[in-house]
C-alpha positions as CSV (number, residue, x, y, z in Angstrom):
1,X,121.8,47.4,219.4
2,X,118.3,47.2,220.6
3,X,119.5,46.9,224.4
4,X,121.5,49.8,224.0
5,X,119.0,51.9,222.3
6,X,116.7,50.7,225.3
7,X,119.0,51.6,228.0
8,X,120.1,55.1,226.9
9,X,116.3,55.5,225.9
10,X,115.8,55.2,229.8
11,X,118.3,57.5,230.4
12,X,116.9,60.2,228.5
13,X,113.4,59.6,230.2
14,X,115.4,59.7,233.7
15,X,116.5,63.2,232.4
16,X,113.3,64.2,231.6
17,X,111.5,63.1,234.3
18,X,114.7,64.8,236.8
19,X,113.8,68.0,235.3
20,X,109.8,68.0,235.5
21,X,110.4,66.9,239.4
22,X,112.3,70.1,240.3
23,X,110.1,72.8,237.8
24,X,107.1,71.5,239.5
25,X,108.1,71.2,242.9
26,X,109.8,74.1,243.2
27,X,106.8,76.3,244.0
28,X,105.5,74.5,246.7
29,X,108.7,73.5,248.1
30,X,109.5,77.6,248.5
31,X,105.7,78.0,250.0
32,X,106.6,76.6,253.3
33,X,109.4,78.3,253.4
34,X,108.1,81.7,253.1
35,X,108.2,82.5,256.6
36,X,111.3,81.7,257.5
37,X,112.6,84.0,254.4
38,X,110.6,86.7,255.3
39,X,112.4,86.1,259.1
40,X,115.8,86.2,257.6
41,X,115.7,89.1,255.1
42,X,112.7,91.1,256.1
43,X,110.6,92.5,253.6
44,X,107.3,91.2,254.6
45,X,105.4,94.1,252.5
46,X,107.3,91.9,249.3
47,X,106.5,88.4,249.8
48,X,104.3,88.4,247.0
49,X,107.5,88.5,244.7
50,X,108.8,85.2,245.6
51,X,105.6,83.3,244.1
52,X,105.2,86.0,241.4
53,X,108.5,86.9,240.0
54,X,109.4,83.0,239.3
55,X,105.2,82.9,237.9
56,X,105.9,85.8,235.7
57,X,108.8,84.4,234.0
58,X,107.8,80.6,233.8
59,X,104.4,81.5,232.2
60,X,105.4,84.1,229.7
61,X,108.9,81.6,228.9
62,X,106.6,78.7,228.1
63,X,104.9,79.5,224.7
64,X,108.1,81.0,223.5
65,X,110.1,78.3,224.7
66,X,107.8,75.8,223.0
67,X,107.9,77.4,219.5
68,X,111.9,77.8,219.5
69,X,112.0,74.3,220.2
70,X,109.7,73.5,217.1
71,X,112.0,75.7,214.8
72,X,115.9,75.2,216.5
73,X,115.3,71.6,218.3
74,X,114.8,70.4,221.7
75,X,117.7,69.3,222.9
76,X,119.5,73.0,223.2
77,X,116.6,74.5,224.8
78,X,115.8,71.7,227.5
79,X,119.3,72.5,228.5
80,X,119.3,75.8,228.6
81,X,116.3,75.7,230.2
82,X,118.1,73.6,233.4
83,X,120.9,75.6,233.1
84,X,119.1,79.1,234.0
85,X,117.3,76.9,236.7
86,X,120.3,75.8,238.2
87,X,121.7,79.1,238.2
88,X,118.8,80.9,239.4
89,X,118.4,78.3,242.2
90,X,122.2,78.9,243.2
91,X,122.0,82.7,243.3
92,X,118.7,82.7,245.4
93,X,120.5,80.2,248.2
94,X,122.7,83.4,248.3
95,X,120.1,86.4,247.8
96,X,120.8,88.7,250.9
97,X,117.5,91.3,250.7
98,X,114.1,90.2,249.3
99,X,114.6,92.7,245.7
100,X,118.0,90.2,245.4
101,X,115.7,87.5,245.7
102,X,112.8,88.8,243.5
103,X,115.6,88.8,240.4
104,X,116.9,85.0,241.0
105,X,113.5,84.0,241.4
106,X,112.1,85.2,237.8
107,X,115.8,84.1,236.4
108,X,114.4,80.1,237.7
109,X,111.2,80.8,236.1
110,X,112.8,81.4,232.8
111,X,114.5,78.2,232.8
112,X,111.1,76.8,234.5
113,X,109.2,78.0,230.8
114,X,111.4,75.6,229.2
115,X,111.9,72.8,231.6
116,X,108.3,71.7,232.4
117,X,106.8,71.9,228.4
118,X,109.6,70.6,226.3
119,X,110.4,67.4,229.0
120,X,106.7,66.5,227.9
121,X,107.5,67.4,223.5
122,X,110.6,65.1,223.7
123,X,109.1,62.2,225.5
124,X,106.4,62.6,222.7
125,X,109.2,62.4,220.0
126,X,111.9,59.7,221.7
127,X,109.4,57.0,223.0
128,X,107.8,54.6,220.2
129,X,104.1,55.6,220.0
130,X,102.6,52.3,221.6
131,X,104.3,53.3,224.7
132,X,103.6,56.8,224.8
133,X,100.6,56.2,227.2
134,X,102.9,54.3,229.9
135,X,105.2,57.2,229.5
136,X,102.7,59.8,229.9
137,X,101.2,58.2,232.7
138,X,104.8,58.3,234.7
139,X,105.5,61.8,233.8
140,X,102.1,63.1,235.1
141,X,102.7,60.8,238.8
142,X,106.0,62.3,238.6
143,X,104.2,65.7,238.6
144,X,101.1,65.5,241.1
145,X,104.2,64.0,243.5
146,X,106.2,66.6,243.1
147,X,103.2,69.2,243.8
148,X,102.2,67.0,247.0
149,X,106.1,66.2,247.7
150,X,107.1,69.4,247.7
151,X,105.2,71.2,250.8
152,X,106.4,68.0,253.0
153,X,110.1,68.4,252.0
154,X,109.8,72.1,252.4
155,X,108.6,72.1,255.8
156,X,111.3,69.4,256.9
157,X,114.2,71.4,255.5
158,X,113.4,74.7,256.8
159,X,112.6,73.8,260.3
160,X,115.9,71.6,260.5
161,X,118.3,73.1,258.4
162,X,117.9,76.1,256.6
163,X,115.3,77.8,254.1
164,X,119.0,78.6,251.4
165,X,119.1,74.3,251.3
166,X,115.5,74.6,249.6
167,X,117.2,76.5,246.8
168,X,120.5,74.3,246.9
169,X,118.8,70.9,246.9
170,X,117.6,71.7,242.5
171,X,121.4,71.5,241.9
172,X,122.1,67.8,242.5
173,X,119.3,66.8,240.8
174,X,119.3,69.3,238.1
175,X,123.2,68.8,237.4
176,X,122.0,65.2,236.5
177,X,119.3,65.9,234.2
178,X,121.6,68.1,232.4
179,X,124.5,65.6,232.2
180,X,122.5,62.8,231.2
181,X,120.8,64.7,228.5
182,X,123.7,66.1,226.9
183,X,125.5,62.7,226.6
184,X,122.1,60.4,226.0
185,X,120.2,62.1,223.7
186,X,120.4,62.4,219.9
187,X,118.1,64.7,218.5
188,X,116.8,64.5,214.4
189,X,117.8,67.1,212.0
190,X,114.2,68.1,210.9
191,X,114.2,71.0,212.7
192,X,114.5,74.3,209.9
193,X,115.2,78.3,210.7
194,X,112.1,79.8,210.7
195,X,110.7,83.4,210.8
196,X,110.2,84.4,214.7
197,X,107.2,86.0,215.8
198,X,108.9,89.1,217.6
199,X,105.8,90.4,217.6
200,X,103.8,88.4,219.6
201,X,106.3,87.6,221.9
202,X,106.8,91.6,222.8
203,X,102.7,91.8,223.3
204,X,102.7,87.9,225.1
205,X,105.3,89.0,227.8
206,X,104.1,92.2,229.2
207,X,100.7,91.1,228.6
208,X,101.0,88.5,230.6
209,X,103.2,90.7,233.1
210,X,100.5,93.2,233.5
211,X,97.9,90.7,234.3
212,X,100.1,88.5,237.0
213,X,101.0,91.3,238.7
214,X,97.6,92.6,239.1
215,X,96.3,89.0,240.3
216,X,99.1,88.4,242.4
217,X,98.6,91.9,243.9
218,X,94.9,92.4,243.8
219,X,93.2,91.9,247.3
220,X,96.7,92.1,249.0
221,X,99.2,94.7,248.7
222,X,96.2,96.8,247.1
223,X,92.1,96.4,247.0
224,X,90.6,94.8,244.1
225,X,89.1,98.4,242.9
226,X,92.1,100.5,243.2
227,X,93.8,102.0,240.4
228,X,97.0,99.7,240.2
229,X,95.3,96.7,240.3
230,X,92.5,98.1,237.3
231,X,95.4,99.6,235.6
232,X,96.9,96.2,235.7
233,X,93.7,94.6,234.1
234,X,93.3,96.8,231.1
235,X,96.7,96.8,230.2
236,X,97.1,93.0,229.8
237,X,93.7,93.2,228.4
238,X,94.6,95.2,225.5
239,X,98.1,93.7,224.9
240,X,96.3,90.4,225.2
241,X,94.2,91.3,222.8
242,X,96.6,92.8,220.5
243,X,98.6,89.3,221.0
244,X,95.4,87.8,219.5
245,X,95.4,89.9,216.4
246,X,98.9,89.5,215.9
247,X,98.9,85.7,215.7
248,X,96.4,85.5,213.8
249,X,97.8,86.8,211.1
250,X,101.8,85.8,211.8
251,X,103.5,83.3,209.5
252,X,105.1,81.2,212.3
253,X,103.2,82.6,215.4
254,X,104.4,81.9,218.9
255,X,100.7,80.2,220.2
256,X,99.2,78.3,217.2
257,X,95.7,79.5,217.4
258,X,94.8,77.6,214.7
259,X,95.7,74.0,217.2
260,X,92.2,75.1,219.0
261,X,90.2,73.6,215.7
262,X,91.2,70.1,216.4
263,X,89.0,68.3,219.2
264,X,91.1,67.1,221.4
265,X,93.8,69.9,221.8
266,X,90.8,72.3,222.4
267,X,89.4,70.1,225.2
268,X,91.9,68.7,226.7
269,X,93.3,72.4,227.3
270,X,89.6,73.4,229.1
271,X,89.6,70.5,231.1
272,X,93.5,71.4,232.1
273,X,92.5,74.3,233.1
274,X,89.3,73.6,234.9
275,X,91.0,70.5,237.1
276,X,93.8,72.6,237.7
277,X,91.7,75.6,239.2
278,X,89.9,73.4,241.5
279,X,93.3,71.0,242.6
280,X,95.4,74.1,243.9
281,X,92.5,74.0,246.3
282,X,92.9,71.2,247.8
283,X,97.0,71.7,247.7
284,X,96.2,75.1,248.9
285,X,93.9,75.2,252.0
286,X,93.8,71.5,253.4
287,X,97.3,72.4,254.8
288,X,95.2,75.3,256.5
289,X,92.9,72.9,257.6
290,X,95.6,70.9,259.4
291,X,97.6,73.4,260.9
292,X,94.8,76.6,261.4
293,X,92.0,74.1,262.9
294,X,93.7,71.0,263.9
295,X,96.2,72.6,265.1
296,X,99.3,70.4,263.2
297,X,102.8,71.5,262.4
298,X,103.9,72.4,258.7
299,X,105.0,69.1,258.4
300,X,102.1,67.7,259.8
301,X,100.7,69.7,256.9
302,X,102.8,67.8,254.4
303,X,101.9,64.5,255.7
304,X,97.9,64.6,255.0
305,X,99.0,65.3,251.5
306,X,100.6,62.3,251.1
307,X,98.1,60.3,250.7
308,X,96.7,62.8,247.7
309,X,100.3,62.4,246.0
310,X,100.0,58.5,246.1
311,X,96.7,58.2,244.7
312,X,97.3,61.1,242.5
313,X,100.5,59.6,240.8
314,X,99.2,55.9,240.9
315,X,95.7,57.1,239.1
316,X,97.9,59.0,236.5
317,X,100.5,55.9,235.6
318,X,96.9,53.5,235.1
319,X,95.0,56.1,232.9
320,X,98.2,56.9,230.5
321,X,98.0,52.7,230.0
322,X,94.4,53.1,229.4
323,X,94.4,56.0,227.5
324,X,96.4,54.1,224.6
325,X,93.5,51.6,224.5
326,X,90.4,53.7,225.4
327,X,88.7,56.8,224.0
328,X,90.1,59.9,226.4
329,X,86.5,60.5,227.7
330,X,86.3,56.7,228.7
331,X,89.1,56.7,230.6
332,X,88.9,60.6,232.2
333,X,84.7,60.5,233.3
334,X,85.0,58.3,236.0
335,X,88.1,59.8,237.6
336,X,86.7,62.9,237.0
337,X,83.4,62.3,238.9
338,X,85.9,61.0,241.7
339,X,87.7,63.9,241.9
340,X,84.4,66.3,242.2
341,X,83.1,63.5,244.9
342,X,86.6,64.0,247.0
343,X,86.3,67.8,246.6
344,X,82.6,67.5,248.4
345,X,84.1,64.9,251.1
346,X,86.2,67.5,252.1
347,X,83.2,69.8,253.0
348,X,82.3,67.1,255.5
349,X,86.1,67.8,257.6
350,X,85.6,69.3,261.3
351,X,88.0,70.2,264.4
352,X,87.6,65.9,265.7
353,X,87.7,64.5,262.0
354,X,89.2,61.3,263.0
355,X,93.1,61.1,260.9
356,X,91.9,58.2,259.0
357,X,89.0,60.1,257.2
358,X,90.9,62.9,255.8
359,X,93.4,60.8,254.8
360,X,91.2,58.8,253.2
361,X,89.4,61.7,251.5
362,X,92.7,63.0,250.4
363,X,93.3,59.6,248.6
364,X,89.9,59.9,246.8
365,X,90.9,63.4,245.8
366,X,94.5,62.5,244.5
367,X,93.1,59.1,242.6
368,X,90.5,61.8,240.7
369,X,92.9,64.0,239.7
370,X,96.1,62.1,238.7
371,X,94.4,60.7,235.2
372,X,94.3,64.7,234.8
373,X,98.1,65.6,234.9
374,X,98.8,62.6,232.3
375,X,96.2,61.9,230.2
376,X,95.3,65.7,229.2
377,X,98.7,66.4,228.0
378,X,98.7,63.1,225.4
379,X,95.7,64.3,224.3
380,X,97.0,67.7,223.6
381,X,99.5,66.0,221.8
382,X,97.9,62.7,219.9
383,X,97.3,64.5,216.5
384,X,99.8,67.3,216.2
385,X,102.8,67.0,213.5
386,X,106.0,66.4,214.5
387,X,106.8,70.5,214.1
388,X,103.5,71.4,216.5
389,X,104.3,69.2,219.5
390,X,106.5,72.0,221.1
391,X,103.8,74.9,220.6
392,X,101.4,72.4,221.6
393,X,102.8,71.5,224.9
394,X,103.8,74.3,225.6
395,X,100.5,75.5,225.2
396,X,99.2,73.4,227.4
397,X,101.4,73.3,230.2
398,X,100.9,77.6,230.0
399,X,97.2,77.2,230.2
400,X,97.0,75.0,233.0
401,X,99.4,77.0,234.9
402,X,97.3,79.6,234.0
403,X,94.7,78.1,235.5
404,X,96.2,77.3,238.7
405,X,97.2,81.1,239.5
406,X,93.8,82.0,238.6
407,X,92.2,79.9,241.0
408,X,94.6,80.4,243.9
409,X,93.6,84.3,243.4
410,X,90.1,83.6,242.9
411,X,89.9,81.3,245.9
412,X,92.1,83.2,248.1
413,X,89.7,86.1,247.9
414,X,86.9,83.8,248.3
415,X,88.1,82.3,251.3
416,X,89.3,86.2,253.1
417,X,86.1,87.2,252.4
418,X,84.0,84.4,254.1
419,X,87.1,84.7,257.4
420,X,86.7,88.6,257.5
421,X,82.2,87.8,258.0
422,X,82.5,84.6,260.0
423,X,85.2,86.8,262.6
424,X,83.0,89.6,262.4
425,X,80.1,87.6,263.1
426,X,81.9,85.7,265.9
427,X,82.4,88.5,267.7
428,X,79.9,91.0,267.8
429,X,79.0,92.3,270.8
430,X,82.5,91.2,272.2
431,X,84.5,94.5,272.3
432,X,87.5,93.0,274.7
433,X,88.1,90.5,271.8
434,X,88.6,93.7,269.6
435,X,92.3,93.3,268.8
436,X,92.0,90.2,267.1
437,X,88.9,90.8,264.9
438,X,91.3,91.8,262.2
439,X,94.1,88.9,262.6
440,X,95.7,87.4,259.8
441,X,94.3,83.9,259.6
442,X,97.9,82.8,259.4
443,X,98.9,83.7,262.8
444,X,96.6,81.0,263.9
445,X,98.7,78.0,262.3
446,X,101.5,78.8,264.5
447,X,101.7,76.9,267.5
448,X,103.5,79.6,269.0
449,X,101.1,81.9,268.3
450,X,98.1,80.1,269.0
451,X,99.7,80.0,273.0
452,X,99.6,83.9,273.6
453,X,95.8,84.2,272.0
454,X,93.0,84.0,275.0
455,X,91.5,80.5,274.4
456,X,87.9,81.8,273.5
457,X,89.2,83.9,271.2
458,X,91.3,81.3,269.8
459,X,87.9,79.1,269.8
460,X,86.1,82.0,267.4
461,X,89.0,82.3,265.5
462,X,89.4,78.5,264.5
463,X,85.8,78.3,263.6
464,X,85.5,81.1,261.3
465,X,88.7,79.8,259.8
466,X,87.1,76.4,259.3
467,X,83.9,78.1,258.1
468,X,86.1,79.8,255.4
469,X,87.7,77.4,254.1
470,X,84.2,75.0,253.9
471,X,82.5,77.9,251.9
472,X,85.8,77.7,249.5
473,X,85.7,73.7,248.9
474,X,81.8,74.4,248.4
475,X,82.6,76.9,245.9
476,X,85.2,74.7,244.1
477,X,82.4,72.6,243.4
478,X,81.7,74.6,240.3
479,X,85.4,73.7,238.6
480,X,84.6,70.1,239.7
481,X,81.1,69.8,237.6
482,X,82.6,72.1,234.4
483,X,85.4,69.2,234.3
484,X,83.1,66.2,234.0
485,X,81.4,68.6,231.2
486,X,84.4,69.4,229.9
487,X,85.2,65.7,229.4
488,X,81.5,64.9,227.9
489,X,83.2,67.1,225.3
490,X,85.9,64.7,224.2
491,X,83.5,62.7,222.5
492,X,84.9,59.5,220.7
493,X,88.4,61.0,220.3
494,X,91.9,58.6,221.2
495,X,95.0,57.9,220.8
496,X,96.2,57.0,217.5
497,X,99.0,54.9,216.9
498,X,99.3,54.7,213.5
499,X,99.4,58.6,213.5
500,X,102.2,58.6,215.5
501,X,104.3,55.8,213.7
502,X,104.1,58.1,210.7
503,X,106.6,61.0,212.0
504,X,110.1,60.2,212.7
505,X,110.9,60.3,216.0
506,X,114.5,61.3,218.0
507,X,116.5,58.8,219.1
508,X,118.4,58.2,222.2
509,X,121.5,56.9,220.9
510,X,125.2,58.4,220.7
């Protein structure tokens, strides 16, 4: 009995980790192949909708998702979850304009909200708690791979098959996840009906709405001051704050407030989504790097991440071990100092960086991080009850995407700013090279491109490129040092076993 309960107990974590590995990737796998989308349907002027609409969704699905699952089980709602995925993925391999597109994309993100933070709540409740540090460890490698993994495979489809097969691959692996769930897993009846917070999930969702589109949209398809994107602002700021009020008064509120008071739930959430905000940097603009100033192809691109998503997922397997032995702040400092020492080896790249030192920089980078997509989560999680592990990871997993999106706006507006004054700068006094003073950076990082621009302008233009994106790993600097204070603030909290053994737990038996 106990090798069967062992075997379909690694089924159920094969499910689990399946369905994390296409929710996370699936961003960046559909980054790279933006262009080609745009160069199939057209639409340019609504590219922003393929990132946003799936966003939108995902992030507002995420705190509900986790709640239901705490009232009406996980097992329903992780399937569901892969089941609007699947579907979404299918109908945007078939989307013929980019609105078509837009709607199948925020139909993924739905089942997205429910993929990424219930996986995490039923690992939590199926795996005996003197493993849960192993298990954490391999869900949050399985995660910073798939972030890393996903621009690589991206790049590879699209230029030798076809941006719909970035869609279609989910189904395989989703149909999997879905099977082996449904037949492997065999959730406890402790679940009860409970009051819904209507409520808070009518002020969360277009609160949230309001605010994605105005980050999403701010700086691009309008400025930063104009009336849409302030609009935006103070809407979600007053239905934010309403949302506030109203949980803090509901019986059975959507986000648990109240979760903040413990420790390590409070921290671990900060230091999600500080390391989060300064990560998407690297994920972000190194693949700039490679193909606006070296001069690489997108899968070029892909291939200096790789050694990020090694050391990223090895770093986060060892620190969910440790973290079952070791207070969280003794195990997270020194990756976290790592991390912010990676972050500042980047500063040092140039045009005739030799291969082997930015591959090497991007291993010190993913080693600092990894601890941070593993360890974070189980400490979100060590001293919740049974019925607050859902809110709570959901929680979690919303804040640090939270974080991500803010520092991909943030960043990206930090980084225009500093190309718009370094071309200006370049070419003052230079009036033939007028036409290209206002270039997108991104024409530069096609080869093709790059052959039909005047080689001193090209020259100017990769330099103020490369001077941007130094001034936004020098400004991600900040994130970096409010982490290691961040995780100063863990103090002597750990993982407690005996907690743990006290709550009944799932099983993954027939």
């Amino acid at each position: 009995m106990q090798m069967r309960r062992t075997s379909k107990q690694g089924w159920v974590v094969l499910a689990l980790l399946l369905g994390i590995f296409v929710a996370a990737m699936d961003n960046t796998i559909v980054a790279t192949a933006t262009g080609n989308i745009v160069a199939h349907l057209g639409g340019l002027e609504q590219i922003v909708w393929i990132t946003a609409a799936y966003m939108l969704t995902e992030m507002a699905g995420m705190p509900i998702f986790g709640k239901l699952s705490d009232m009406y089980g996980r097992k329903r709602f992780f399937m569901f979850g892969i089941a609007a995925f699947l579907i979404g993925s299918i109908l945007c391999g078939t989307a013929q304009n980019m609105t078509e597109l837009a709607i199948y994309r925020a139909i993924q993100g739905i089942g997205g909200g429910a993929l990424m933070p219930i996986a995490f709540t039923i690992i939590f409740d199926v795996v005996p708690p003197k493993e849960q540090g192993k298990f954490s460890g391999l869900f949050g490698a399985v995660f910073g791979m798939a972030s890393i993994f996903g621009p690589l495979l991206g790049a590879y489809i699209t230029q030798h098959w076809s941006w719909r097969i970035v869609f279609y691959i989910n189904v395989p692996i989703g149909a999997v996840a879905f099977l082996l769930i449904l037949f492997a897993y065999r959730e406890s009846s402790r679940h009860g009906r409970q009051v819904i917070d209507w409520l808070g999930i009518f002020t969360l969702v277009p609160g949230v709405t309001a605010l994605t589109f105005a980050l999403e949209l701010g700086g691009q398809t309008y400025p930063w001051a104009s009336a849409p994107i302030l609009a935006g602002f103070a809407v979600a700021a007053v239905l934010l704050a309403l949302f506030l009020a109203v949980e803090l008064r509901a019986k059975e509120p959507v986000v648990s407030l109240h979760l903040f008071r413990r420790r390590s739930f409070a921290v671990s959430n900060v230091a999600g989504i500080l390391s989060g905000s300064a990560y998407i940097v690297a994920v972000v603009w190194v693949p700039i790097y490679v193909q606006g100033v070296r001069g690489g192809s997108p899968i070029d691109a892909g291939l200096y991440l790789l050694p990020m998503m090694v050391g990223s997922s090895a770093s986060a397997a060892v620190a969910g071990r440790l973290a079952s032995r070791a207070a969280y702040r003794t195990v997270l400092l020194p990756f976290a100092l790592l991390f912010g020492f990676g972050i500042a080896l980047l500063l040092g790249l140039r045009e005739d960086t030799p291969t082997w030192r930015v591959l090497l920089d991007m291993a010190v980078v993913g080693v600092g991080i990894g601890p941070f997509f593993s360890v974070t989560g189980m400490a979100a999680m060590s001293d919740l009850d049974p019925h607050q592990r859902g809110a709570g990871s959901s929680t979690n997993s919303f804040v640090r995407e939270l974080g991500m999106t803010v520092g991909i706006v943030i960043y990206g507006a930090i980084q225009k700013h500093a190309f718009a004054y370094q071309v200006a700068q370049a070419f003052r006094g230079v009036p033939q090279a007028g036409a290209f003073r206002h270039m997108d950076p991104r024409a530069i990082m096609s080869p093709q491109t790059r052959m039909h621009i005047p080689d001193f302008v090209l020259h100017k233009l990769v330099d103020a490129l490369h001077q941007s994106i130094q001034a936004t790993f020098f400004w991600d600097l900040i994130p970096c040092a409010l982490t290691v204070a961040a995780v100063c603030a863990f103090g002597r909290s750990r993982f407690s076993p005996q907690a743990w053994a006290m709550a009944p737990v799932d099983e993954a038996v027939d």
